[in-house]
C-alpha positions as CSV (number, residue, x, y, z in Angstrom):
1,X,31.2,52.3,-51.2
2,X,31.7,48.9,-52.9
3,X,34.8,46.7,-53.3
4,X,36.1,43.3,-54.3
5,X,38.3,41.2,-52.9
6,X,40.4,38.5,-55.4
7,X,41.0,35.8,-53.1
8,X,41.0,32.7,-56.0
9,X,44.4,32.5,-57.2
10,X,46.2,29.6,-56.5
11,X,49.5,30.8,-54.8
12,X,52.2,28.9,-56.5
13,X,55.2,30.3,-55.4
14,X,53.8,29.2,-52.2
15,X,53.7,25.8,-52.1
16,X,53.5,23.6,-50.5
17,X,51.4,25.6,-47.8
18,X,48.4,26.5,-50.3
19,X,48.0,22.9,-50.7
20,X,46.6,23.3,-47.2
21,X,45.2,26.7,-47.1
22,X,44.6,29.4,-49.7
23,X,46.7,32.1,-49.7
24,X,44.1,35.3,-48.2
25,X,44.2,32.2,-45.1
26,X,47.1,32.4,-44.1
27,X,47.7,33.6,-40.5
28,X,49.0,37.1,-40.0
29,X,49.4,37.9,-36.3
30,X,47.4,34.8,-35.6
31,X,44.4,35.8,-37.6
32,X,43.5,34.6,-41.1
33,X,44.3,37.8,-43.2
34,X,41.1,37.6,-45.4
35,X,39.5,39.0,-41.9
36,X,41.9,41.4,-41.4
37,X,41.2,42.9,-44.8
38,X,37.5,42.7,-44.3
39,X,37.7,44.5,-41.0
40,X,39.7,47.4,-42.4
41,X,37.4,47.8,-44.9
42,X,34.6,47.7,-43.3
43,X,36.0,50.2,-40.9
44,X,37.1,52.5,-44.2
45,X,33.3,53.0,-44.8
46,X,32.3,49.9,-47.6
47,X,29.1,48.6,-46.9
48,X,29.1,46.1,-50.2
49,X,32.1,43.5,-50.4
50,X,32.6,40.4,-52.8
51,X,34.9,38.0,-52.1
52,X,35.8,35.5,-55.1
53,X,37.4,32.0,-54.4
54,X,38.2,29.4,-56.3
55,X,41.4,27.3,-55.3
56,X,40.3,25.9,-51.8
57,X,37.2,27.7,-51.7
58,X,35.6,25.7,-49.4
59,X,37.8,27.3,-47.2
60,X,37.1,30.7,-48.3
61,X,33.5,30.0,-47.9
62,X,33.5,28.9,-44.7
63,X,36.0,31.9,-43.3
64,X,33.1,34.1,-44.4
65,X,30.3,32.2,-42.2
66,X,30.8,35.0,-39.8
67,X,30.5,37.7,-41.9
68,X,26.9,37.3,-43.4
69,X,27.6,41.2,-45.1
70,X,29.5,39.8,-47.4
71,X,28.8,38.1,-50.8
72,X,30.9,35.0,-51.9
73,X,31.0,34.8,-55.7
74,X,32.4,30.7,-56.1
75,X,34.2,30.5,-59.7
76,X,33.9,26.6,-60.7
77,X,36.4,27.9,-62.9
78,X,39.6,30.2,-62.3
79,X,38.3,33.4,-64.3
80,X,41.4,36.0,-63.8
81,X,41.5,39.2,-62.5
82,X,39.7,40.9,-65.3
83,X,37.1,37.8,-65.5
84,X,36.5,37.9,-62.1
85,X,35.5,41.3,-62.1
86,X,33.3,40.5,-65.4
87,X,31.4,37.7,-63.1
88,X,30.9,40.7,-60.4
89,X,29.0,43.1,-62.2
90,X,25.6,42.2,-62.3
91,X,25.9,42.0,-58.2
92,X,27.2,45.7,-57.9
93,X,25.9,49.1,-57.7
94,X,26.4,51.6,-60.5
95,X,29.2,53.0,-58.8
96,X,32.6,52.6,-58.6
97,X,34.0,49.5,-57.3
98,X,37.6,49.3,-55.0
99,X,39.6,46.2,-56.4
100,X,42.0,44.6,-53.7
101,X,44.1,41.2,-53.7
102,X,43.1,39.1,-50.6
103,X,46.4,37.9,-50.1
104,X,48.8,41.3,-50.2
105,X,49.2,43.1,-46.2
106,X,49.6,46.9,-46.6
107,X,48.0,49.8,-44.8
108,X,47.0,51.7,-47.8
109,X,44.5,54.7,-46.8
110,X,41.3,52.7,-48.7
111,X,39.0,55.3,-48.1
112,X,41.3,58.3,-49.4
113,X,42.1,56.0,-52.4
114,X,38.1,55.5,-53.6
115,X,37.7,59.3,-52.7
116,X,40.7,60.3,-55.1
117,X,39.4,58.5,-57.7
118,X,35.9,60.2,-57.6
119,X,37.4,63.2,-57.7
120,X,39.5,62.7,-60.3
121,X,37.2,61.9,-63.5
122,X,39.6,59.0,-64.5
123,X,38.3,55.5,-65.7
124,X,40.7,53.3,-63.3
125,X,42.8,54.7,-60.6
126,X,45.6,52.6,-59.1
127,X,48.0,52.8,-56.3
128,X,51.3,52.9,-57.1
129,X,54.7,53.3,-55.5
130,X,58.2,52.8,-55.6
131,X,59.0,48.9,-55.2
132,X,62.4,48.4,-57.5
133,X,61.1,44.1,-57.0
134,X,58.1,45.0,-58.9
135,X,58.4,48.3,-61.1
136,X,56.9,48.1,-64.2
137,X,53.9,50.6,-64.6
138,X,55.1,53.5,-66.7
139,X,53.8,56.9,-65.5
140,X,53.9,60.9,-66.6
141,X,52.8,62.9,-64.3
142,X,48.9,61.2,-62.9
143,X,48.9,59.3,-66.0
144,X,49.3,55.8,-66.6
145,X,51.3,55.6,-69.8
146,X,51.9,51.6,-70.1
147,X,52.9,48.2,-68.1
148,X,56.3,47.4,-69.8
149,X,58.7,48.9,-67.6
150,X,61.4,50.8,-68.1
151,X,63.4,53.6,-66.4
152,X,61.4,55.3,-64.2
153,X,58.2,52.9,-63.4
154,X,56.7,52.3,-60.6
155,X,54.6,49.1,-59.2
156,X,51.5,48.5,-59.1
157,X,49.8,47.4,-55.0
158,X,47.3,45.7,-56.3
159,X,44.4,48.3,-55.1
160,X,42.9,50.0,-57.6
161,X,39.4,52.0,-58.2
162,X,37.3,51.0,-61.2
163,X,34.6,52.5,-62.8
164,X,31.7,49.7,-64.1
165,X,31.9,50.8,-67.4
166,X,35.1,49.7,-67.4
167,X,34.2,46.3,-66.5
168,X,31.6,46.0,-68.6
169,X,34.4,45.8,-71.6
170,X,35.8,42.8,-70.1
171,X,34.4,39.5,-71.8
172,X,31.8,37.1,-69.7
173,X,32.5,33.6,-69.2
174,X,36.1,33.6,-69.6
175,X,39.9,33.5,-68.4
176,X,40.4,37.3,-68.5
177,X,44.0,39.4,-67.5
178,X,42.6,42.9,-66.1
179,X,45.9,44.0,-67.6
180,X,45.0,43.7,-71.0
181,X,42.1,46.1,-70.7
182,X,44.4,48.3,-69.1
183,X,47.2,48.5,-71.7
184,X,44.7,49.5,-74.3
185,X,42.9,52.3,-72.3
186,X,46.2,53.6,-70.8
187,X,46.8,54.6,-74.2
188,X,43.7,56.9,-74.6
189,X,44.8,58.7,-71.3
190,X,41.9,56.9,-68.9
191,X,43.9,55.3,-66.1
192,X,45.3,57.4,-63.3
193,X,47.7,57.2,-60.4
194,X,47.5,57.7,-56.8
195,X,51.0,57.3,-55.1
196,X,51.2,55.6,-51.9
197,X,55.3,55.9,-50.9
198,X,54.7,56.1,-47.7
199,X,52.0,53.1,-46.9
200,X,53.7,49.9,-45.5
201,X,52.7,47.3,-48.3
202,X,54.6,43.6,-48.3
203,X,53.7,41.0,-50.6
204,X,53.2,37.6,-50.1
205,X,54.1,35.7,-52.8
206,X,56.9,33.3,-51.4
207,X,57.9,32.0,-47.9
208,X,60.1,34.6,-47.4
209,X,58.1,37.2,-47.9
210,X,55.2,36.1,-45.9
211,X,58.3,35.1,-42.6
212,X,59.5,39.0,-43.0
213,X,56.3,40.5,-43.2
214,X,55.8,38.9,-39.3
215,X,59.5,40.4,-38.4
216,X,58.4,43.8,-40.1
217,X,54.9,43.5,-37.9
218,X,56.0,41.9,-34.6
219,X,57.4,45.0,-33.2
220,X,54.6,47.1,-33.5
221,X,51.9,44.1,-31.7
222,X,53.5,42.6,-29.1
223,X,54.8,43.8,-26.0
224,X,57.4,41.8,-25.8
225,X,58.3,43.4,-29.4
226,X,58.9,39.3,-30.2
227,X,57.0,36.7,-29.7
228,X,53.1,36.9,-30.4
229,X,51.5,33.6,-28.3
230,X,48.1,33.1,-28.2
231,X,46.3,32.7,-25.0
232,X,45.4,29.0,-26.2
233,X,48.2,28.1,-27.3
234,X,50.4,25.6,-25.1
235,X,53.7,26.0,-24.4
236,X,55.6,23.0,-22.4
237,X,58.5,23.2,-20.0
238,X,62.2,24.1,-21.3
239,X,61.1,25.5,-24.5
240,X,63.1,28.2,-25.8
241,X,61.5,30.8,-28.3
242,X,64.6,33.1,-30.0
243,X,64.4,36.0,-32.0
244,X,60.9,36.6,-33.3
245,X,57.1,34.3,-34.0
246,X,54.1,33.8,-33.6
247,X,52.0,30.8,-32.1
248,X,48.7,30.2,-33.1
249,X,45.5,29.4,-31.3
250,X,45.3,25.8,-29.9
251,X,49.5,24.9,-30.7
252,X,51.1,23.0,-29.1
253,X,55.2,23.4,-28.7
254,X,56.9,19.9,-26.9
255,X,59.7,20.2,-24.1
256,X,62.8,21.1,-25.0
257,X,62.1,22.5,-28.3
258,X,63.8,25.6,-29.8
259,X,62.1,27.8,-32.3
260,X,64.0,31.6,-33.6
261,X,62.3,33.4,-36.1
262,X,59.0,31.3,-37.0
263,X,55.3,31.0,-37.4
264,X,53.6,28.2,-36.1
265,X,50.2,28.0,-37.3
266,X,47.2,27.4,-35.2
267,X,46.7,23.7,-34.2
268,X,50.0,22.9,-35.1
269,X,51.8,20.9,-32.7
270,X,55.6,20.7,-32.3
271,X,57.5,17.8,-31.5
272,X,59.4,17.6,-28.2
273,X,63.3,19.2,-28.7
274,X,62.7,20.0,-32.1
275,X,65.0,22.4,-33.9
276,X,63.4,25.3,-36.1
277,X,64.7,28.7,-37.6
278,X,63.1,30.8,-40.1
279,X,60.0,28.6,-40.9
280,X,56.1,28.2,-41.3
281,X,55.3,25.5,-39.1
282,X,52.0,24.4,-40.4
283,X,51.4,21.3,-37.9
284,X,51.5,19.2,-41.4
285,X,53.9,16.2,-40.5
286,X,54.8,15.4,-44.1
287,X,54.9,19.3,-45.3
288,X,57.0,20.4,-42.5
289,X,59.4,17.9,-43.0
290,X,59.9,18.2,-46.5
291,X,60.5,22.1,-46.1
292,X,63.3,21.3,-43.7
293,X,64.7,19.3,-45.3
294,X,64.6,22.1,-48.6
295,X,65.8,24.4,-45.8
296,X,68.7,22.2,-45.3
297,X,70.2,21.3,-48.5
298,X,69.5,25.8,-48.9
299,X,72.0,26.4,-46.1
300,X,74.5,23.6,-47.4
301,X,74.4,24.9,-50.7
302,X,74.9,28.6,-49.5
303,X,77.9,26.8,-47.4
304,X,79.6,25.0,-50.0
């Protein structure tokens, strides 16, 4: 089994953290979830994985250093979903390829998906389920009718199963929206649907989402059912870790300081008697001081 991993976008509506890292970088649990994806699929039975990259991918290229089984396809330019695909082909198998984003946590069966699709006879297969944030695929029955809402739809993960004939349709050399494609061959009854309700799936896409995907996962890690430390990190006298976080390899928390509900990335070190709640502590002076401060005029805003 094949599959691709989109890992190029540029992560806006996180900023300013993917000015330092690119999104599929970005610790979960302590560990860069581009790796964590790999490992799962990789234990799911793929023996052929691309990885694109494109903003910061220097950095994608040299998270895969260790994993000499996988291909890195560089885009000098930012191609889309549907041209990054197009760019793939000639380096896959005539089979079908599993499409995942790099950058979205979910425990999706991956294996069960690509084995639906087989036996289903459709041209795409996606994974869909109930997310009211991000309805907007409209379905009868296994059928993808259309992407424009509506009572009733359902939202797309992000996996999906693609045939290469499919891809071959896509145009080379160019900015390409895989959604496009879709709209035109949902309407000759080609795309299908796999439901997956009951998967946990959490999106990435803002702060938030990536500080409540850690409160949604610390339970089920640590034994403290809190606070996730690892074994390099340093943490000094008096310093008092509230509600739930993580603590990357080689931090570094001062005295005195007082962290609830945070993730301190690996390397980062905290200032003596700081104050924190609900951030991404990135060890980046001039980042983590301008999201405070945002933090800040939030919570007097919300006040006032």
């Amino acid at each position: 089994m094949q599959a691709i991993l989109l890992a190029a976008g540029f992560g806006t509506r996180l900023k300013p953290y993917t000015n330092l890292r690119p999104k599929p970088l970005f610790p979960v649990l302590n560990r860069p979830l581009l790796h964590l994806q790999l490992e799962r699929l990789f234990a799911s039975g793929f023996d052929q994985i691309i990885v694109n990259a494109h903003h910061l991918g220097e950095q994608i290229k040299a998270a895969l250093a260790g994993w000499p089984a996988v291909r890195l396809q560089d885009e000098a330019e930012i191609l889309g979903t549907g041209g990054s695909l197009r760019q793939a082909l000639p380096n896959l198998r005539p089979e079908p390829v599993l499409v995942a984003n790099a950058d979205v946590y979910h425990d999706v069966s991956l294996k069960q998906l690509y084995q639906y699709h087989l036996e289903s006879g459709n041209a795409v297969t996606m994974a869909l389920h109930h997310q009211p944030r991000f309805n907007t695929v409209q379905t009868e029955g296994s059928r993808v009718l259309h992407f424009k809402g509506g009572g009733g739809a359902l939202a797309f993960t992000g996996l999906q199963v693609v045939n290469p004939e499919v891809i071959a349709r896509i145009p080379q050399g160019s900015f390409f929206h895989i959604i496009d494609l879709y709209e035109e061959l949902a309407a000759t009854g080609t795309i299908g649907l796999m439901r997956v309700d009951g998967s946990f799936w959490q999106d990435m896409g803002t702060p938030e989402d990536y500080l409540h995907l850690h409160q949604a996962l610390l339970p089920l890690v640590s034994q403290s059912g809190q606070w996730l430390i690892d074994r390099s990190a340093v943490i000094e006298p008096e310093v008092q870790l509230r509600g739930w976080g993580c603590v990357g390899a080689g931090a570094r928390i001062g005295a005195g300081a007082e962290l609830e509900d945070c993730v301190v990335w690996d390397g980062a070190q905290i200032p003596a008697q700081a104050r924190h709640h609900f951030r991404i502590l990135t060890g980046n002076a001039a980042i983590d001081r301008a999201d405070r401060a945002a933090s800040a005029a939030t919570a007097l805003e919300t006040k006032l």
